[in-house]
N, C-alpha and C positions, 0 to 999 in steps of 0.2 A: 183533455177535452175531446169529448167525441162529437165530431162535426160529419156531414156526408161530404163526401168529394173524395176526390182522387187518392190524398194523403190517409184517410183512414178504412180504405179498401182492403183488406183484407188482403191479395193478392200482390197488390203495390208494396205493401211492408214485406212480404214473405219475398218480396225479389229484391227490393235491397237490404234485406236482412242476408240472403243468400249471396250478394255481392259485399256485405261489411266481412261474411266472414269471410270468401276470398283472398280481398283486401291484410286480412288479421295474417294469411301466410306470409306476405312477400317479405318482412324485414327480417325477423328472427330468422327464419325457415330458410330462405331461397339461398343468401349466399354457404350457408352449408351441404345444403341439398344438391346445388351445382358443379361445387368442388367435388361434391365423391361421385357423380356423373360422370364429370370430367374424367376423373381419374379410372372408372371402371371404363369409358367410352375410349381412353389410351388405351387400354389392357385389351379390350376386346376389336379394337382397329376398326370398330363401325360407327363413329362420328356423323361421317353423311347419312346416316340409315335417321337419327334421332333428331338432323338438323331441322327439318320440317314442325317437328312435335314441339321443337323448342323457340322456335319462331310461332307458332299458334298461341304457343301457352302465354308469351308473352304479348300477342296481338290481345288476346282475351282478357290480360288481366289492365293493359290499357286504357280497353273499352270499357271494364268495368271500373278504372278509376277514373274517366270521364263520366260516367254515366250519371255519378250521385250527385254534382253540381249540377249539371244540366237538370234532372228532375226536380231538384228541389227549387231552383228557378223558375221552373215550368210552373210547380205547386204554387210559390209565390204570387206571382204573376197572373193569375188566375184565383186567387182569393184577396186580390187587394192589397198587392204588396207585401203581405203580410202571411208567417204559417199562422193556419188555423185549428194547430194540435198542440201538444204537449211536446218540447222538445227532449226531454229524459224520458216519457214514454215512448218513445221512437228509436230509441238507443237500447230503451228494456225489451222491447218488442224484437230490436235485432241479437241483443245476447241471449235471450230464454232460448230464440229458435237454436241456436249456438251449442246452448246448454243441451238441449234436447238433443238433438242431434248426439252431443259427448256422453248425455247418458243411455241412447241406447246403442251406442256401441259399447259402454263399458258393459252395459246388462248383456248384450250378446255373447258378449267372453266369458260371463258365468263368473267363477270364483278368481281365475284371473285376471280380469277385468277388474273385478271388486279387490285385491288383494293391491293392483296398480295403483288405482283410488285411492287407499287409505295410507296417502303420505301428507300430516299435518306438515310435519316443513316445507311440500313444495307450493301446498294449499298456503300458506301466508305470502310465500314468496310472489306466486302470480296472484294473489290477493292487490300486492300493491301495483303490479303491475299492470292488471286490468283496471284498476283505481284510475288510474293515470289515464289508460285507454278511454277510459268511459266519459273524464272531466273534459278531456281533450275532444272527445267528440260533439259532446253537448255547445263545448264553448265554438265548435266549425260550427256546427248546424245553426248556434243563434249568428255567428258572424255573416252567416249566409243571409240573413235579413238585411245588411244592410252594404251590401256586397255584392258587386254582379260575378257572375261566373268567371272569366277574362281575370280579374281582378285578384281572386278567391284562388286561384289555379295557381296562377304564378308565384300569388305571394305563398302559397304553399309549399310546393314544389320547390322554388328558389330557396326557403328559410330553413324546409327540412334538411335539401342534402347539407347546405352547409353547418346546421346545428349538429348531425348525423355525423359527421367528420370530426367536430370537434368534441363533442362527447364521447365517442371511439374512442379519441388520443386521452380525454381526459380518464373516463374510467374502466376502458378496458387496453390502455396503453398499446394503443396501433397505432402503426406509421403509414401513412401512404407518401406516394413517390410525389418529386417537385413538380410532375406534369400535374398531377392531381391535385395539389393544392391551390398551383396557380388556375386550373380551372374551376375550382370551386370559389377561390377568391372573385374570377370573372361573373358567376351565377349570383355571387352573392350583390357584389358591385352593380349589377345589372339589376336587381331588384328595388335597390335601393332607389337607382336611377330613376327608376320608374316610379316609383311612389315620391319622391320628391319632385318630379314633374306633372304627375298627376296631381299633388299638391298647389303646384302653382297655376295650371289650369283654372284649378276650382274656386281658388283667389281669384285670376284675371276674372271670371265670371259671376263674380259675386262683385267685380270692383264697377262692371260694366251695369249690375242693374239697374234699371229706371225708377222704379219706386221701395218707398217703405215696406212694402209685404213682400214682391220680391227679392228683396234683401234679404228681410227676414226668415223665409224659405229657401236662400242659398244659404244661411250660416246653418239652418237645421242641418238641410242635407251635406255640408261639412262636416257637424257633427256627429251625423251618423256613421259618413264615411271612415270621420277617423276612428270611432268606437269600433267598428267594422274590422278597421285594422290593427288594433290593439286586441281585440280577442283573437283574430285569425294568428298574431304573432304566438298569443299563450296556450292555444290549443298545439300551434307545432310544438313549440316546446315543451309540450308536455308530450303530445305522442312520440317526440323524439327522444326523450329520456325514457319513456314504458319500455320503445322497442330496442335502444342499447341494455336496458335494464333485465329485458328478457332473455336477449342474445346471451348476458351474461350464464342466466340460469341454464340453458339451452348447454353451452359450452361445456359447465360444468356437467350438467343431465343429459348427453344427447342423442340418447335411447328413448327419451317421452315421445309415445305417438301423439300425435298431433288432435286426436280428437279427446285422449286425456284433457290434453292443455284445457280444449273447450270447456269442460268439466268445473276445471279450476279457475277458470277466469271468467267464467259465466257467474260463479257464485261470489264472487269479487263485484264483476261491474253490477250484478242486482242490486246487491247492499247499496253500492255507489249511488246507483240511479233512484232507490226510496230515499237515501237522505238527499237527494238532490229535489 
């Protein structure tokens, strides 16, 4: 739906289109990336020289995983509670930029570029990878409708690392240590906490209204809530299985540049986003 305002500014898409892909480095990418950092940053005995870079990089990508709840709240909030666009075209809008981007670096490299491209087997594999990517996003941005920021955040954050953990052990058979599990058990316990008192909250105050209509506008806005949070659940988990699911290919592959990938998962999440 093209509407005027904020959300389909042209500009506004192209900057968090620019921040989805970002976001698309840190799971597959980062903990490999860091490791052999690490390891050449031993070798080479300049640690403090890169500490600065590596405190920015990770200030920035922060900001930029704050930044798409708070805007889309803002959008909300400002057209009546409600987005007033298409939420799969908002997702196709951030993967074409993606793709574009992948395809003219592959066109820069000329014949090797094009020679790197033409792998149908890694093409199916980030197929379903970005699948997953693309379902999972659509299902945050509609949860964000009925979901404040605050709410949206944590339950995210909190569900992924520990889905993240347990998907590692399950399919790519990683251990981490008993500190790490008992605090991810703590992230996870704390979440819960919170949505079961946030739960009874919204009882006490549905139990406290005075009339018929505002009853019935506390049990809507219940409803919402909880639909709110049964999608925010199915979108982690699904982003959380994309990105073990990619790590895996990565491991296996992990010479693919990074703007290949975009290539491959661009033409994954399109499809995604027309049958959606």
């Amino acid at each position: 739906a093209s509407v005027a305002g904020p959300a389909t500014n042209p500009c506004w898409l192209s900057a968090y289109a620019i921040r989805t892909v970002c976001a698309a480095m840190k799971d597959p990418l980062l903990p490999r990336h860091v490791k052999e950092c690490c390891g050449t940053l031993r070798t080479d005995g300049d640690r403090r020289k890169w500490r600065p870079a590596m405190v920015a990089l990770c200030s920035v990508h922060v900001v930029l995983g704050m930044s798409g709840p708070l805007m889309l709240d803002w959008v909300k909030r400002h057209h009546g509670g409600m987005y007033r666009f298409s939420i799969p075209a908002l997702t196709f809008h951030a993967y074409s930029f993606a793709l574009v981007l992948g395809a003219v670096w592959t066109a820069l490299r000329g014949r090797e570029g094009l020679r790197q491209l033409n792998r149908p087997d890694m093409l199916w594999r980030f197929f379903i990878t970005s699948s997953l990517f693309t379902v999972g996003d659509i299902l945050s941005f509609t949860s964000m409708q009925h979901l404040d920021p605050g709410t949206f955040s944590l339950m995210g954050k909190g569900l992924s690392i520990a889905l993240t953990v347990l998907l590692t052990r399950l399919l790519l058979g990683r251990k981490q240590t008993s500190l790490q599990y008992a605090l991810v058990s703590a992230v996870a316990a704390s979440t819960f906490v919170f949505c079961h008192q946030e739960s009874l909250s919204r009882g006490h105050s549905a139990a406290l209204a005075t009339s018929a209509e505002d009853s019935a506008a506390r049990i809507f806005a219940d409803a919402e809530w909880t639909l709110g949070i049964v999608q925010r659940c199915g979108a982690v988990l699904l982003l959380s299985l994309a990105a073990v699911l990619q790590e895996q290919v990565l491991t296996k592959e992990p010479g693919i540049p990074f703007m290949l990938q975009q290539c491959w998962m661009g033409c994954g999440a399109l499809l995604t986003d027309r049958k959606s």
